[in-house]
N, C-alpha and C positions, 0 to 999 in steps of 0.2 A: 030871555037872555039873562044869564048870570051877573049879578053886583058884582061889585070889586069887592065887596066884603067877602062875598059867596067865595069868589076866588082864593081869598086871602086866607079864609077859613080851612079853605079843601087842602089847598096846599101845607100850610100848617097841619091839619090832619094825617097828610100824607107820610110828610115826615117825620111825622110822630110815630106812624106805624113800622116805618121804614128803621125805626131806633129800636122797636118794639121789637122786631121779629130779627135785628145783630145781638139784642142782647139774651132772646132767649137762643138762637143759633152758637154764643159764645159759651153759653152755659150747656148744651150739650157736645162743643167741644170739649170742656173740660171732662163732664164726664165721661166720656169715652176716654181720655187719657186715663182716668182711673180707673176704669175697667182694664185697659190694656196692662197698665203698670202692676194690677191688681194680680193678674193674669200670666203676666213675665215670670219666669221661671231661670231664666239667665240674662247675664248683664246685657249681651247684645239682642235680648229680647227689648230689653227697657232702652237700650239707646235708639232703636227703630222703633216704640213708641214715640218717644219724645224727637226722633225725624218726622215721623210722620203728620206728629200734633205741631211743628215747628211750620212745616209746609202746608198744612190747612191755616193755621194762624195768620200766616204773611200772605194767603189768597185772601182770607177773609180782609185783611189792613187792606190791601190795594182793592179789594172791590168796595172797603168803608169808602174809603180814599175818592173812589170814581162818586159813589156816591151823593157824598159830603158836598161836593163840587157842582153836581144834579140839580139836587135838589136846594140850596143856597142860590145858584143862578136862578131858579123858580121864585125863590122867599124873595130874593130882590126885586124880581119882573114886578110880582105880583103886590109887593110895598108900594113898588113907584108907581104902581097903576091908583092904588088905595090910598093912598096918600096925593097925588096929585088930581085924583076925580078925575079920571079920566080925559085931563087937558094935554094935548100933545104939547109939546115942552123941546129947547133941544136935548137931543139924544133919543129924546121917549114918541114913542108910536102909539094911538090913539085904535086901539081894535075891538 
């Protein structure tokens, strides 16, 4: 059976990688907008790059967004587990 440390640890981990792999996902949106823009040959080439990199951006926020929310309810479970030793408490559940 895993500590609460174990737990505290993984999770932590988690969403480290979870940061790890929006921040290199952000960085090849950017570049594909500069390829695109690189690329444009007329202005309503470049305003449907910068639609299309507008529209990956604000999927990417709201899926940070779901995310953020994930994984933070996880960092809390697993605080008040690691922090209270596993005593149920009220609100907290003993698993």
């Amino acid at each position: 059976m895993p500590s609460y440390q174990d737990e505290f640890a993984k999770t932590f981990e988690e969403m480290s990688q979870v940061v790890t792999s929006h921040a290199t996902a952000e960085i090849e949106l950017g570049i594909k907008l500069t390829q695109k823009l690189g690329a444009a040959r007329s202005f309503p080439d470049v305003v449907s790059a910068y639609q299309e990199w507008l529209s990956e951006a604000m999927n990417a926020r709201s899926e940070d967004a779901r995310q953020f929310m994930t994984n933070s309810q996880k960092f809390i479970t697993a605080s008040a587990r690691l922090f209270s030793n596993g005593q149920s408490g009220p609100g907290m559940t003993s698993t």
